[in-house]
Structure formats: structure tokens, C-alpha cells
DSSP file (Angstrom, degrees, kcal/mol; ACC not computed):
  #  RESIDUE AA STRUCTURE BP1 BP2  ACC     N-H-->O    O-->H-N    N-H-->O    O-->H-N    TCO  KAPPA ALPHA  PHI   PSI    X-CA   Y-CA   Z-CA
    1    1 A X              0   0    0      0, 0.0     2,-0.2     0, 0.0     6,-0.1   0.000 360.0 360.0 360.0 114.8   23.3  -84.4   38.8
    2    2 A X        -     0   0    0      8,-0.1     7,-0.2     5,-0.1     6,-0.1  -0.418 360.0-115.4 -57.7 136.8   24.4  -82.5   35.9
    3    3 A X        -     0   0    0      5,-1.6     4,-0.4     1,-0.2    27,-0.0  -0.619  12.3-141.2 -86.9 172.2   27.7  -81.1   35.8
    4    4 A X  S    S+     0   0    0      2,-0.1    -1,-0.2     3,-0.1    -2,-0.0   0.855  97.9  43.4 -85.4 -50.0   27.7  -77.3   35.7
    5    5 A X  S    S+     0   0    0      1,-0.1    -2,-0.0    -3,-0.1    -3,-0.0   0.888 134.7   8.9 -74.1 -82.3   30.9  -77.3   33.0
    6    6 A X  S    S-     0   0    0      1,-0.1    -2,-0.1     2,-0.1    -1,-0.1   0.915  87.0-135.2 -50.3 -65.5   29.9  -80.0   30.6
    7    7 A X        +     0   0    0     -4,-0.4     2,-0.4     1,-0.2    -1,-0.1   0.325  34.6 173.2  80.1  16.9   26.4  -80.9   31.5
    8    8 A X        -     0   0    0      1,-0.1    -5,-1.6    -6,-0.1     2,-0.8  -0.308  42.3-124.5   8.9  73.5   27.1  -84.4   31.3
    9    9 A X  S    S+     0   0    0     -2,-0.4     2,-0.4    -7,-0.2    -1,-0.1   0.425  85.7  56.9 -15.8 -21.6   23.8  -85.8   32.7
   10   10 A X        +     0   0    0     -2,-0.8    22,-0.7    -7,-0.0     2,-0.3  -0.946  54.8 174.3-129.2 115.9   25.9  -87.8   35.4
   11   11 A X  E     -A   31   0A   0     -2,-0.4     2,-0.6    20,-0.2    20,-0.2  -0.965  25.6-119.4-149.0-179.2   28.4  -87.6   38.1
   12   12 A X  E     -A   30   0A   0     18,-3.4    18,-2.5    -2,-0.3     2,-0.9  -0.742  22.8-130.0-110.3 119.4   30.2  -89.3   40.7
   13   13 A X  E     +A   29   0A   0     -2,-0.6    16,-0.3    16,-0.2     3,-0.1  -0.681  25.8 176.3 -76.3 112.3   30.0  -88.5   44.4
   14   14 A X  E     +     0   0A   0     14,-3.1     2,-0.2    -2,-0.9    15,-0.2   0.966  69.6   5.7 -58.3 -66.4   33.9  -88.1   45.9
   15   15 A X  E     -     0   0A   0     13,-0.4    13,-6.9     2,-0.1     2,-0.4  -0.970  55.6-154.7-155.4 142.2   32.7  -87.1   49.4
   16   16 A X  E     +A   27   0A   0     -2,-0.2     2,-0.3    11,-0.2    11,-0.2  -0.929  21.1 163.9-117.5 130.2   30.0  -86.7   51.6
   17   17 A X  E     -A   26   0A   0      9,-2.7     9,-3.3    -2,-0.4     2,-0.2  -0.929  39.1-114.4-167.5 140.1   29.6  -84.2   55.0
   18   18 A X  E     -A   25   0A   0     -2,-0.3     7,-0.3     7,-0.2     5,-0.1  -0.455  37.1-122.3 -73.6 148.8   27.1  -82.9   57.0
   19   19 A X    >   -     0   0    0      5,-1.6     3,-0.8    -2,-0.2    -1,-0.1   0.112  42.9 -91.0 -77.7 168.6   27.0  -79.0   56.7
   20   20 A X  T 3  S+     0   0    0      1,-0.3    -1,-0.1     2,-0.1    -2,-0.1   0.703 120.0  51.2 -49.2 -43.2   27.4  -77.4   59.9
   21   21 A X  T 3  S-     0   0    0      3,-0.1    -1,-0.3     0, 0.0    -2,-0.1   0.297  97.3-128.5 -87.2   9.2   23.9  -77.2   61.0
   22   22 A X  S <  S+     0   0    0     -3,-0.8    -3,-0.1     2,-0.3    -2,-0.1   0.016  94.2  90.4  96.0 -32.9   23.0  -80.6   60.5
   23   23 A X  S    S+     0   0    0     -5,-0.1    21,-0.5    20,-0.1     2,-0.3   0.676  85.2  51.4 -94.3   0.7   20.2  -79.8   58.6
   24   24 A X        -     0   0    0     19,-0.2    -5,-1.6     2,-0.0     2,-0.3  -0.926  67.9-135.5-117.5 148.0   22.3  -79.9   54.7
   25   25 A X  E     -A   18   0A   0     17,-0.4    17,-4.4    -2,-0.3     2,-0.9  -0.924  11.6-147.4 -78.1 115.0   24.7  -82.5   52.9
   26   26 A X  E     -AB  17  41A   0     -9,-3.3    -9,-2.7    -2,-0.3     2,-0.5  -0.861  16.4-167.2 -95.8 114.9   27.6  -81.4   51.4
   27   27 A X  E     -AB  16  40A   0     13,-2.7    13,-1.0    -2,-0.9     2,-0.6  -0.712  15.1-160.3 -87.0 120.5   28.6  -83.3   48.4
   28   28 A X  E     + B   0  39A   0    -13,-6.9   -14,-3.1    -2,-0.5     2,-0.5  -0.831  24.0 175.4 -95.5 132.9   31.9  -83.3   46.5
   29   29 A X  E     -AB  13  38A   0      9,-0.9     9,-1.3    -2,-0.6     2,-0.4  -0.961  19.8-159.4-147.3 141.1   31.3  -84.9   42.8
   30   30 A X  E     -AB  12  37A   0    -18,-2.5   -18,-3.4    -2,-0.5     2,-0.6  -0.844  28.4-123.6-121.8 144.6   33.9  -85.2   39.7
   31   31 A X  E  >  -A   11   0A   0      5,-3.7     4,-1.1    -2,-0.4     3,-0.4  -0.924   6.0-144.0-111.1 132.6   32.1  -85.7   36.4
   32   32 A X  T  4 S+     0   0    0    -22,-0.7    -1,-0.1    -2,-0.6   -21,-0.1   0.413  98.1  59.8 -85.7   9.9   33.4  -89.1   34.6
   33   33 A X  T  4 S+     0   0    0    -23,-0.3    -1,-0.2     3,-0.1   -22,-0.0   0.851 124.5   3.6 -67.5 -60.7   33.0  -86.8   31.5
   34   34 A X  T  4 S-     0   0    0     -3,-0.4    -2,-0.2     2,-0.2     3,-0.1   0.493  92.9-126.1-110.5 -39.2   35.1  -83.9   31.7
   35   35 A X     <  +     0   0    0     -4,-1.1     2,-0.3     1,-0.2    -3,-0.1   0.899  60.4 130.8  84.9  17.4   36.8  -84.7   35.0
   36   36 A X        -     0   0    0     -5,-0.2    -5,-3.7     2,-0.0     2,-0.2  -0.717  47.7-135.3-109.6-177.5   36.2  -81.6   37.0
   37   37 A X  E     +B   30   0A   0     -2,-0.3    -7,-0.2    -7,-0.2     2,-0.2  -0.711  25.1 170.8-147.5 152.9   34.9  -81.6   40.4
   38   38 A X  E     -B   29   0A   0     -9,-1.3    -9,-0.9    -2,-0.2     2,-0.1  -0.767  23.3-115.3-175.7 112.5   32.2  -79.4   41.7
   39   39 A X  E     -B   28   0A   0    -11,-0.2     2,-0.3    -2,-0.2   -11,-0.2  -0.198  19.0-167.2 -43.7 150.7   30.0  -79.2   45.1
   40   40 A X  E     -B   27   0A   0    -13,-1.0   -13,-2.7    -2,-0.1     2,-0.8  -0.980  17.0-150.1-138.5 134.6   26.7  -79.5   46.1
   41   41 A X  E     -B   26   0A   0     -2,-0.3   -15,-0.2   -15,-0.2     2,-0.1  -0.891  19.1-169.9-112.5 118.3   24.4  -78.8   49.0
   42   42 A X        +     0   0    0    -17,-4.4   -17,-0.4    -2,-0.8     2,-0.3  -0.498  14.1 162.4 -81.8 167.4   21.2  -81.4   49.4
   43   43 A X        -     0   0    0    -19,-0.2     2,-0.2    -2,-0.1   -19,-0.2  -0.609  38.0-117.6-147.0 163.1   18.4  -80.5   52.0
   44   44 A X        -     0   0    0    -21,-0.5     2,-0.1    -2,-0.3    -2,-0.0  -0.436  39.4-115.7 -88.0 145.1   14.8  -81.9   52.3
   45   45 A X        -     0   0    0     -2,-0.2     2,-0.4    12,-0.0    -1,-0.1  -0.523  17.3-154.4 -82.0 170.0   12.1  -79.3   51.8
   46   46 A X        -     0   0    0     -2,-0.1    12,-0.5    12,-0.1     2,-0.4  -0.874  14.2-165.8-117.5 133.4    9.7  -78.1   54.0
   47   47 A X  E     -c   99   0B   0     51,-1.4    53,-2.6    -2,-0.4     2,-0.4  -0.990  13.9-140.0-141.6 167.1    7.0  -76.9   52.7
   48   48 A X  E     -cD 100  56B   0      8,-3.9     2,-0.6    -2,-0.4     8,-0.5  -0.884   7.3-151.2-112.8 122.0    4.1  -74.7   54.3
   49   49 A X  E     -cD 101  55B   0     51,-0.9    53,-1.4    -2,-0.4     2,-0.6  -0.752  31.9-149.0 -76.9 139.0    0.2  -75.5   53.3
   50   50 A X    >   -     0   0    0      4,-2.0     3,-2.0    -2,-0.6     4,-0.3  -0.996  28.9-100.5-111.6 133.3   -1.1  -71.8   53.8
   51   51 A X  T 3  S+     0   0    0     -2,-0.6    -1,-0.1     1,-0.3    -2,-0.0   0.443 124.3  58.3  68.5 -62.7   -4.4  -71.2   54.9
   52   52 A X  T 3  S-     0   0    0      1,-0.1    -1,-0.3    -3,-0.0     3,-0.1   0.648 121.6-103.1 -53.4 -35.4   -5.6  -70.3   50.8
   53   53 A X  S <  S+     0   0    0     -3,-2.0    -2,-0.2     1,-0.3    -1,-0.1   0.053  80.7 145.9  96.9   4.1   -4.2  -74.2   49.9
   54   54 A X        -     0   0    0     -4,-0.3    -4,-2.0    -5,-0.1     2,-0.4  -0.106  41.0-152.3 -50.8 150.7   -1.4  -72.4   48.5
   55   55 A X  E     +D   49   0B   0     -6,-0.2     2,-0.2    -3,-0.1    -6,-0.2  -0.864  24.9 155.5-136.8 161.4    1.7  -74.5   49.1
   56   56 A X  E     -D   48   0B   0     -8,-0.5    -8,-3.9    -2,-0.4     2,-0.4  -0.891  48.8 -76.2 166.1 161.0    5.5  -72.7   49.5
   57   57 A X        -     0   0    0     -2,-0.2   -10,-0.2   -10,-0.2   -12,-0.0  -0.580  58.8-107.8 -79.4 113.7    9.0  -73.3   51.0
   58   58 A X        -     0   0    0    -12,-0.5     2,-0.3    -2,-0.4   -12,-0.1  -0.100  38.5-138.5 -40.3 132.5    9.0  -72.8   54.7
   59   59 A X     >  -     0   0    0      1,-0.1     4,-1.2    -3,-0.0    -1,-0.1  -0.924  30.3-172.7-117.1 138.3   10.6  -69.8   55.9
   60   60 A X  H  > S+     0   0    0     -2,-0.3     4,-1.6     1,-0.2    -1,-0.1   0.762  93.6  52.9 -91.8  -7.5   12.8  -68.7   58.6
   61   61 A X  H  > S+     0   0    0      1,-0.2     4,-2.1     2,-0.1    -1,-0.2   0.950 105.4  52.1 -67.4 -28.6   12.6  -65.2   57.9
   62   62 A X  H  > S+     0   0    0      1,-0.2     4,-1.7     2,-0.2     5,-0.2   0.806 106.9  53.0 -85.3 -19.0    8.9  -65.0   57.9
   63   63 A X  H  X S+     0   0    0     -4,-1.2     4,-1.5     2,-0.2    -1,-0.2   0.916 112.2  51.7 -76.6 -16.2    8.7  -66.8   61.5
   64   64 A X  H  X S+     0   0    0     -4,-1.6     4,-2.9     1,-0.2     5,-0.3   0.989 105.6  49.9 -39.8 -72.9   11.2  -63.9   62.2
   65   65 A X  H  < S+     0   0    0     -4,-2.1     4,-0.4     2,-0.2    -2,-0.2   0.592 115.8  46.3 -72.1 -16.3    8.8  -61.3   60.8
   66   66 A X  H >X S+     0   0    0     -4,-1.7     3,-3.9     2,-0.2     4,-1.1   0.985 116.5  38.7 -18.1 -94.0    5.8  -62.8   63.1
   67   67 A X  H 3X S+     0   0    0     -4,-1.5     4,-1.6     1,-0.3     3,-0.3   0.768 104.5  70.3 -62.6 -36.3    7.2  -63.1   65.9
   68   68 A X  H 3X S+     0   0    0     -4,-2.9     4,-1.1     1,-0.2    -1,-0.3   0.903 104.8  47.2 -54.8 -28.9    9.1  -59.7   65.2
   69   69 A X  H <4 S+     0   0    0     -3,-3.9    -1,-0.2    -4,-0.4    -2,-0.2   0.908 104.0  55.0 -83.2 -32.9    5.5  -58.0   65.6
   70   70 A X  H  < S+     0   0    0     -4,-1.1    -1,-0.2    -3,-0.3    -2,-0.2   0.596 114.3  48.3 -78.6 -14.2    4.3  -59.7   68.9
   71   71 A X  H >< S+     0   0    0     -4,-1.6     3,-3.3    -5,-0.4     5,-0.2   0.867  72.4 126.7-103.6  -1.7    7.9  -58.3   70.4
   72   72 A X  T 3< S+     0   0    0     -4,-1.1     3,-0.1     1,-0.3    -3,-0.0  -0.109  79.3  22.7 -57.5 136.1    7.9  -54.9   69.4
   73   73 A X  T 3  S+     0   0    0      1,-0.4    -1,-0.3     3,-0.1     2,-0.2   0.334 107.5 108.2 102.3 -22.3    8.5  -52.9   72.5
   74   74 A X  S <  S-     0   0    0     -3,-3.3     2,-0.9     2,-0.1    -1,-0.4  -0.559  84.3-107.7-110.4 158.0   10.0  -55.9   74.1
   75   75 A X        +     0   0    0     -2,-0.2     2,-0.5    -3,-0.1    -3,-0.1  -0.560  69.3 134.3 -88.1  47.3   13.7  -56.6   75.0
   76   76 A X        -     0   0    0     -2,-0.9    -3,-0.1    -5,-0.2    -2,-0.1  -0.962  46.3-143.6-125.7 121.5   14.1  -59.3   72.2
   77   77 A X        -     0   0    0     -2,-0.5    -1,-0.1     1,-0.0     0, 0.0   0.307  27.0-116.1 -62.8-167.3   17.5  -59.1   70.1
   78   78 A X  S    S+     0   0    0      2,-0.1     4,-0.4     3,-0.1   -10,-0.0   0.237 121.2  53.9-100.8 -25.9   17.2  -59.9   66.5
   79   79 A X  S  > S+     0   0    0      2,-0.2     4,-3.7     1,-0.2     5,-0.4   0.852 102.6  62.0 -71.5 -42.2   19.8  -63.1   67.4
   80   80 A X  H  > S+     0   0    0      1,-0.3     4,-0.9     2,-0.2     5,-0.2   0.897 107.8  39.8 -54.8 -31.8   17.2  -63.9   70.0
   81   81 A X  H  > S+     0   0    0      1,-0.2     4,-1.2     2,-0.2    -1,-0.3   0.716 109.5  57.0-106.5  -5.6   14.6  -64.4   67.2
   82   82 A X  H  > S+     0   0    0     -4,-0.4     4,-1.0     2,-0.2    -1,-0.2   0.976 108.6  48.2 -66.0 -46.9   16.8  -66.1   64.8
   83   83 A X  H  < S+     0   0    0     -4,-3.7    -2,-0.2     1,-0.3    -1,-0.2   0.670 111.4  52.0 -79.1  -8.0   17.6  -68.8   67.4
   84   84 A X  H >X S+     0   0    0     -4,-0.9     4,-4.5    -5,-0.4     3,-1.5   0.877 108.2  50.9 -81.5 -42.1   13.9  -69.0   68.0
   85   85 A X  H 3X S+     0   0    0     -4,-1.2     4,-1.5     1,-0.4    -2,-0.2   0.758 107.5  53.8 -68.3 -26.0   13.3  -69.5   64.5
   86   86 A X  H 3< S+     0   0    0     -4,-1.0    -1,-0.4     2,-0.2    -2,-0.2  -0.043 105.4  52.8 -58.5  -0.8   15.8  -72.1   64.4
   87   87 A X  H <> S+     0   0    0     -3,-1.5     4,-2.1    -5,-0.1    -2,-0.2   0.374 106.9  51.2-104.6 -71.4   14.2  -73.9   67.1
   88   88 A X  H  < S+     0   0    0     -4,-4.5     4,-0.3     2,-0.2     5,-0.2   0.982 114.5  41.9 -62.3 -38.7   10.9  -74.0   65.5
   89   89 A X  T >X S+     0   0    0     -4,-1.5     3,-3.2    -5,-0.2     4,-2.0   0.975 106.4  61.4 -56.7 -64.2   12.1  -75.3   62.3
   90   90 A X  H >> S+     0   0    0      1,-0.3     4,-2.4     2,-0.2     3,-0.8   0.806 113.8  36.5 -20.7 -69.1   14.3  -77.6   63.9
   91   91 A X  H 3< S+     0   0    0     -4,-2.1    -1,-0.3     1,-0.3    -2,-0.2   0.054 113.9  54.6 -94.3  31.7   11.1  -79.3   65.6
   92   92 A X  H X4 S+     0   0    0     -3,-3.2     3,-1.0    -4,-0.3    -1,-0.3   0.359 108.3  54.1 -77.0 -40.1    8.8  -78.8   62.5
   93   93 A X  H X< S+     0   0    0     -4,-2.0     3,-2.5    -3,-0.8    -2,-0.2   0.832 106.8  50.0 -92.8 -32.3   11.8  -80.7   60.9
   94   94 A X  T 3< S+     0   0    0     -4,-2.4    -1,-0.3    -5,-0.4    -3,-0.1   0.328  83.8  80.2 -96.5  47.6   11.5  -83.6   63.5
   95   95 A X  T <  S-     0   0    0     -3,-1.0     2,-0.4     2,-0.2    -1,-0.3   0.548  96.7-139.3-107.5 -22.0    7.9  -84.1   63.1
   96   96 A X    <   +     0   0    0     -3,-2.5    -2,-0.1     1,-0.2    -3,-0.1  -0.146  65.5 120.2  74.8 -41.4    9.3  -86.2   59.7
   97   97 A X        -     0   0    0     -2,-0.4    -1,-0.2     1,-0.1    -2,-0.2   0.098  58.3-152.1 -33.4 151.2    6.3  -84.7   57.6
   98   98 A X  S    S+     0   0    0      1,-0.2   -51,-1.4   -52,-0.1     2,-0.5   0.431  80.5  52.6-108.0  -6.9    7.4  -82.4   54.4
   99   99 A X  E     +c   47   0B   0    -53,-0.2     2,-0.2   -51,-0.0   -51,-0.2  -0.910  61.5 172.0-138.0 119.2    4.3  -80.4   54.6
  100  100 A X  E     -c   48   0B   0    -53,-2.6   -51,-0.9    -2,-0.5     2,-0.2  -0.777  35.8-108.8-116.3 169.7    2.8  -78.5   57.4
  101  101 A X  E  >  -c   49   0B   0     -2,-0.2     4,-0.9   -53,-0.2   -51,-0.2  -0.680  30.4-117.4-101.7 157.8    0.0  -76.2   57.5
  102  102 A X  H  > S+     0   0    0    -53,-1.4     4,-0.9     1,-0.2   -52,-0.1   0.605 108.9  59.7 -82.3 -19.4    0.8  -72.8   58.1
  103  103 A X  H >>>S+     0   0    0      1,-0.2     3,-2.4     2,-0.2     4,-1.1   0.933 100.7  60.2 -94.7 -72.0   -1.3  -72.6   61.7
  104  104 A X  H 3>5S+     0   0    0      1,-0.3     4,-4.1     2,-0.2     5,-0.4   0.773  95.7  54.3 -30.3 -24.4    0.8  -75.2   63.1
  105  105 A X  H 3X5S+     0   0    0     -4,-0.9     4,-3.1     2,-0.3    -1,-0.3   0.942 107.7  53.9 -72.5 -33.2    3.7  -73.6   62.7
  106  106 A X  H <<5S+     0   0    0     -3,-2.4     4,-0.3    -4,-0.9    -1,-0.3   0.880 108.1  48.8 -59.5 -51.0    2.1  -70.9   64.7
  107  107 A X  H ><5S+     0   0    0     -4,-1.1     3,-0.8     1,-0.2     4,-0.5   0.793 109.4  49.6 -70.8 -31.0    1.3  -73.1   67.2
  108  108 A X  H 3X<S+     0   0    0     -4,-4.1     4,-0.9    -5,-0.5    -2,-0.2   0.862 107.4  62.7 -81.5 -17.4    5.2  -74.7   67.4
  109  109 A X  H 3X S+     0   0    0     -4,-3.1     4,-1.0    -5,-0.4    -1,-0.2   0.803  88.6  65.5 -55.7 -27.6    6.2  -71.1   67.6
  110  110 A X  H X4 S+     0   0    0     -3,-0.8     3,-1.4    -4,-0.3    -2,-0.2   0.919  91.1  63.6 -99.3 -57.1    4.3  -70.3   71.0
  111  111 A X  H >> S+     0   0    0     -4,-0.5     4,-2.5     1,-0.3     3,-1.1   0.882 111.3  30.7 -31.7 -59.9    6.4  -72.6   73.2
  112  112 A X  H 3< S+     0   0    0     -4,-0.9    -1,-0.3     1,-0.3    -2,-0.2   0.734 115.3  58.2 -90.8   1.6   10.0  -70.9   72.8
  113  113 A X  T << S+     0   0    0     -3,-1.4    -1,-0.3    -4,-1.0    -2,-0.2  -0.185  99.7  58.1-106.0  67.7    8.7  -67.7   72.4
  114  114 A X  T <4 S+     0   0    0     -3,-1.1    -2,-0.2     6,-0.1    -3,-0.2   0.198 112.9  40.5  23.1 -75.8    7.0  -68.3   75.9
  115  115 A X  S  < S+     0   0    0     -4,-2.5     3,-0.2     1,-0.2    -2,-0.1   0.793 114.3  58.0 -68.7 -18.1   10.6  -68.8   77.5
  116  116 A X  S    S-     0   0    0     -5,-0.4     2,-0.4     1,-0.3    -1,-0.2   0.983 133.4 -26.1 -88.5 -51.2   11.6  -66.3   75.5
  117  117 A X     >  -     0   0    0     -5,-0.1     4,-1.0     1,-0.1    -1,-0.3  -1.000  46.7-158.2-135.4 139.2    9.2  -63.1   76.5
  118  118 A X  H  > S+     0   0    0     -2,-0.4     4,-1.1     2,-0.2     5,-0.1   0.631  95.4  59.4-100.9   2.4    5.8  -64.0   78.0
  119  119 A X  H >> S+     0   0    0      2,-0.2     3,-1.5     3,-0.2     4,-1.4   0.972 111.4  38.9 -60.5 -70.4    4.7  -60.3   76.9
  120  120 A X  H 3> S+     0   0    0      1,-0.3     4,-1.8     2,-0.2    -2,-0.2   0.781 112.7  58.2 -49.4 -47.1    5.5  -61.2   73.4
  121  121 A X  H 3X S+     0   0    0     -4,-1.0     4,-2.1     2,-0.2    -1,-0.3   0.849 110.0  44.3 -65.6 -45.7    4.0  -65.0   74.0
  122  122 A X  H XX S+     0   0    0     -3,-1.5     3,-0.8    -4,-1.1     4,-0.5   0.929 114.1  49.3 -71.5 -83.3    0.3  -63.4   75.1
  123  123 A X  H >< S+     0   0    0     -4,-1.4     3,-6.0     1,-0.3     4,-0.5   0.528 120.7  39.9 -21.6 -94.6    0.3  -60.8   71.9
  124  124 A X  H >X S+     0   0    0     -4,-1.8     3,-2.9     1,-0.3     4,-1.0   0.502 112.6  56.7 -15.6 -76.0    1.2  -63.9   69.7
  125  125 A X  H <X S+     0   0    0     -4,-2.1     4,-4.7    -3,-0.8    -1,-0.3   0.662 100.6  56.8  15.0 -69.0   -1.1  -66.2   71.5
  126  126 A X  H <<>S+     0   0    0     -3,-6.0     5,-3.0    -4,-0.5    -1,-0.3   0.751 108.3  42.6 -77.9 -14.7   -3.9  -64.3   70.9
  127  127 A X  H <45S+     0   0    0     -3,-2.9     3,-0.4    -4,-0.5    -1,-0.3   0.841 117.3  42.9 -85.6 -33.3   -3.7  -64.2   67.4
  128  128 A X  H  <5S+     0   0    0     -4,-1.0    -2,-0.2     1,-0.3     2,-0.2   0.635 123.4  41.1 -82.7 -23.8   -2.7  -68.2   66.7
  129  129 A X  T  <5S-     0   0    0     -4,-4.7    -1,-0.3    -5,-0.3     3,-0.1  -0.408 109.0-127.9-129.9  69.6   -5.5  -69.5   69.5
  130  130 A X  T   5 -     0   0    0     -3,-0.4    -3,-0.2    -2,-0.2    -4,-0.1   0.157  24.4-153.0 -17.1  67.8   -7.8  -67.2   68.4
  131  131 A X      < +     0   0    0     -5,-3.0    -1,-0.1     1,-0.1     3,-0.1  -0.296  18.0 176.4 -54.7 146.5   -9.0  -65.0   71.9
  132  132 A X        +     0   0    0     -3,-0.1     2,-0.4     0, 0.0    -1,-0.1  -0.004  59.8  22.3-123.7  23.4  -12.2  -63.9   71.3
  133  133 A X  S  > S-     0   0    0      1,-0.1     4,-0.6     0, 0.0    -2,-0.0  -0.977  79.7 -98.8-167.4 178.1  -12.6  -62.2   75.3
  134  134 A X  H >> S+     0   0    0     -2,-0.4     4,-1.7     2,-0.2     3,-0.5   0.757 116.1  65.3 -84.0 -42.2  -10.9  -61.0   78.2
  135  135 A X  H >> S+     0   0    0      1,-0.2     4,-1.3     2,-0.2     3,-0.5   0.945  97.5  55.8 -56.2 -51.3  -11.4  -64.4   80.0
  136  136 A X  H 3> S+     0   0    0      1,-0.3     4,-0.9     2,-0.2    -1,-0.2   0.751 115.0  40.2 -71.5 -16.4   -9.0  -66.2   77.3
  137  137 A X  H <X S+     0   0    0     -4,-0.6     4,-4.5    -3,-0.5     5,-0.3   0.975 113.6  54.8 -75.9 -48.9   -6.1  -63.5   78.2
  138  138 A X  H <X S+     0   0    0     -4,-1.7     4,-2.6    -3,-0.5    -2,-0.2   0.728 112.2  38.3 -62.6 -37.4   -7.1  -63.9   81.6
  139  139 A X  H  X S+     0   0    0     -4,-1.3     4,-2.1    -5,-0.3    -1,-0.3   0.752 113.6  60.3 -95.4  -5.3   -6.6  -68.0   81.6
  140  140 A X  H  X S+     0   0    0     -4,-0.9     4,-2.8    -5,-0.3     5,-0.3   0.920 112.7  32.4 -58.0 -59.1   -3.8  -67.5   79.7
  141  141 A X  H  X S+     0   0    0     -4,-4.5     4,-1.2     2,-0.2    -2,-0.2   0.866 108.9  63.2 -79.7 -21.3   -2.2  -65.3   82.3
  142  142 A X  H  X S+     0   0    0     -4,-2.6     4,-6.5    -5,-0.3     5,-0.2   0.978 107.8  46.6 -71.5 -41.7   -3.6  -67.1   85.1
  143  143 A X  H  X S+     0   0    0     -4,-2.1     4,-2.2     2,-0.2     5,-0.2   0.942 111.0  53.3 -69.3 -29.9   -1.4  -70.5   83.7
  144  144 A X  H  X S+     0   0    0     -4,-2.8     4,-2.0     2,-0.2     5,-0.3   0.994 108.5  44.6 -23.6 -78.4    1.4  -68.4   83.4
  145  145 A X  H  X S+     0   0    0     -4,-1.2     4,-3.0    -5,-0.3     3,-0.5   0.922 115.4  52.0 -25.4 -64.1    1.0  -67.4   87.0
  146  146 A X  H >X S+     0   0    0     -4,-6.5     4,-1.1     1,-0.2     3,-0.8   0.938 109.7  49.8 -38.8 -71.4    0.5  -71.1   87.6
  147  147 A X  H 3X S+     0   0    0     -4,-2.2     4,-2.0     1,-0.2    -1,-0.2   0.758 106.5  50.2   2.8 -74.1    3.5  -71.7   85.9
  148  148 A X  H 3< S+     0   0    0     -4,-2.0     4,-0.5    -3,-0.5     3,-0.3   0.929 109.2  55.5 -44.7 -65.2    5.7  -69.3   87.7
  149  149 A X  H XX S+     0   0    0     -4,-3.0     3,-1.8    -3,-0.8     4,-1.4   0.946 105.1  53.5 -47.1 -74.0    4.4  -70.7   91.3
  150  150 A X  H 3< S+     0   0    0     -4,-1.1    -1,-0.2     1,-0.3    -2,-0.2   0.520 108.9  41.9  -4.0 -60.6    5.4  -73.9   90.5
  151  151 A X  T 3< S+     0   0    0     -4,-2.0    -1,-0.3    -3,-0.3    -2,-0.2   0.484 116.0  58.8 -80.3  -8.5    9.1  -73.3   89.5
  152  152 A X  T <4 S+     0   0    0     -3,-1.8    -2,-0.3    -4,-0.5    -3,-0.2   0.889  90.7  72.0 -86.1 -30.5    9.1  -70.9   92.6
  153  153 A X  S  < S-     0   0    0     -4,-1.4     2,-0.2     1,-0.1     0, 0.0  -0.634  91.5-103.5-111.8 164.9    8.2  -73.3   95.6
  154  154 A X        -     0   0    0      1,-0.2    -1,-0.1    -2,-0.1    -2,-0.1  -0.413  38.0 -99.7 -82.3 143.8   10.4  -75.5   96.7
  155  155 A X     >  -     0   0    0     -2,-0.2     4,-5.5     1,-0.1     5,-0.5  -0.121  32.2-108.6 -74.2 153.2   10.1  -79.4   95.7
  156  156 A X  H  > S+     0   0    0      1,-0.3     4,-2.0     2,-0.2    -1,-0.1   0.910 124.7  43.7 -21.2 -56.7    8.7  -82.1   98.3
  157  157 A X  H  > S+     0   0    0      1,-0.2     4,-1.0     2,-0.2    -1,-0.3   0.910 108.1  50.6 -60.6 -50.0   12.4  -83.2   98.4
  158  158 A X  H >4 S+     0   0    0      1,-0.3     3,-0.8     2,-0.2    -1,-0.2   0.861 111.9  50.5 -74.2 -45.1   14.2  -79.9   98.7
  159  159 A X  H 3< S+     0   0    0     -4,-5.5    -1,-0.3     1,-0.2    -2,-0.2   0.890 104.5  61.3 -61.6 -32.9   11.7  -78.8  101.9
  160  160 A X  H 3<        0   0    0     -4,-2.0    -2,-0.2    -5,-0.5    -1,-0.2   0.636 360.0 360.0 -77.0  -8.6   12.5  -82.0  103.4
  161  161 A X    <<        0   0    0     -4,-1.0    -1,-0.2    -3,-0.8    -2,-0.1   0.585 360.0 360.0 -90.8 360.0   16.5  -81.3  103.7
């Protein structure tokens, strides 16, 4: 690491702590050159294969602006879709890979935004698992339905008290 004042090719790490969200290292480092001290923030990349074979740094704004188009109309905050966006990266991140392809992402997206609006979840849907009919909406919404039933009736146990 160069330091910023000299540029000393070299410096000495003081202290290490994880950022606040877990997902950056903050490093404190003194340059045995000069003798100032100076921060740094590490993280591992992500990077997105795109469709084209074009390669770029995964973004959480752009799963924002997705997902921002399947809710329009819908009762979804702008916090609501950060913390979804935060969610998918977060389990893109624990996949260990540095490069996903740009349709996965689509696909880890469709889980939380499911709990989050199931309006929003079909729109999305239809575009990442590519309906081509009325039947795929249809079995879409019939497991929803399933879904639904499921958390509604009461378990084996819970009828038997």
C-alpha cells in the first residue's frame, strides 16, 4: 500500500476492524517512511458476468432499480428495497464465488422479494423465468396459493392440543 503523503511503496498495518456491515476491513497503517498514519477500507469484489460476456462491479443500486420497476404501484418503501438489496448481495456474497452471471442474481432476487410483495414477485418472475403463457402465471399463483394454505392450517401438533 502506498502512502498517500510520501508514496513510499510500503506501510505498516497499526490496526484492523470490521466495518460496520461486516462486509469491509478497516485498516489503520503508519508509513515507516514519513511516519504518518492513514486509513483504508479492503472489500472483496463481486463482479457480475452480464449476459454480452461483459464483466463489471456488482451493484446494489441496479438490483434497486430492477426491482424498483416490478413494484411500481405497490406499497414498497425505498428502505424496503435497500434492505432487499442487501439481502441479495449478502447471499450472492456467501456463495464464496467472485463472479456471478447477471441471471443469477435475478434469480437470488425472487425469494425476498416474494416475502416482500408477491405482486411485485409475479411482475419480476416473469421476466427472470421467462413466462412465455398464461399457464406459467397461473402455476406461479397457484404455488403461491399453495404456499398461503400451508402457513394458514394448523399443524398436526397444534390440532391435536
Amino acid at each position: 500500500m502506498h502512502c498517500p503523503f510520501c508514496r513510499h511503496p510500503d506501510s505498516r498495518v497499526i490496526d484492523s476492524r470490521t466495518s460496520d456491515d461486516g462486509l469491509s476491513i478497516r485498516r489503520r497503517r503508519q508509513c515507516p517512511e514519513c511516519g504518518r498514519r492513514f486509513s483504508t477500507t479492503e472489500t472483496s469484489s463481486l463482479n457480475v458476468i452480464k449476459r454480452s460476456g461483459v464483466v463489471e462491479s456488482f451493484s446494489r443500486d441496479k438490483v434497486v432499480a430492477g426491482v424498483r420497476k416490478a413494484c411500481q404501484g405497490r406499497p414498497v418503501t425505498d428502505s424496503d428495497l435497500a434492505v432487499l438489496a442487501q439481502r441479495v448481495e449478502e447471499a450472492i456474497r456467501q456463495t464464496g464465488t467472485s463472479q456471478i452471471e447477471a441471471n443469477d442474481i435475478g434469480l437470488a432476487i425472487l425469494t425476498p422479494l416474494r416475502e416482500l410483495d408477491e405482486v411485485a414477485y409475479l411482475r419480476f418472475a416473469s421476466v427472470y423465468q421467462a413466462f412465455d403463457s398464461l399457464e406459467d402465471f397461473e402455476e406461479s399463483i397457484a404455488a403461491l396459493r399453495d404456499e398461503h394454505a400451508e402457513l394458514a392450517a394448523p399443524s398436526s401438533e397444534e390440532a391435536d392440543q
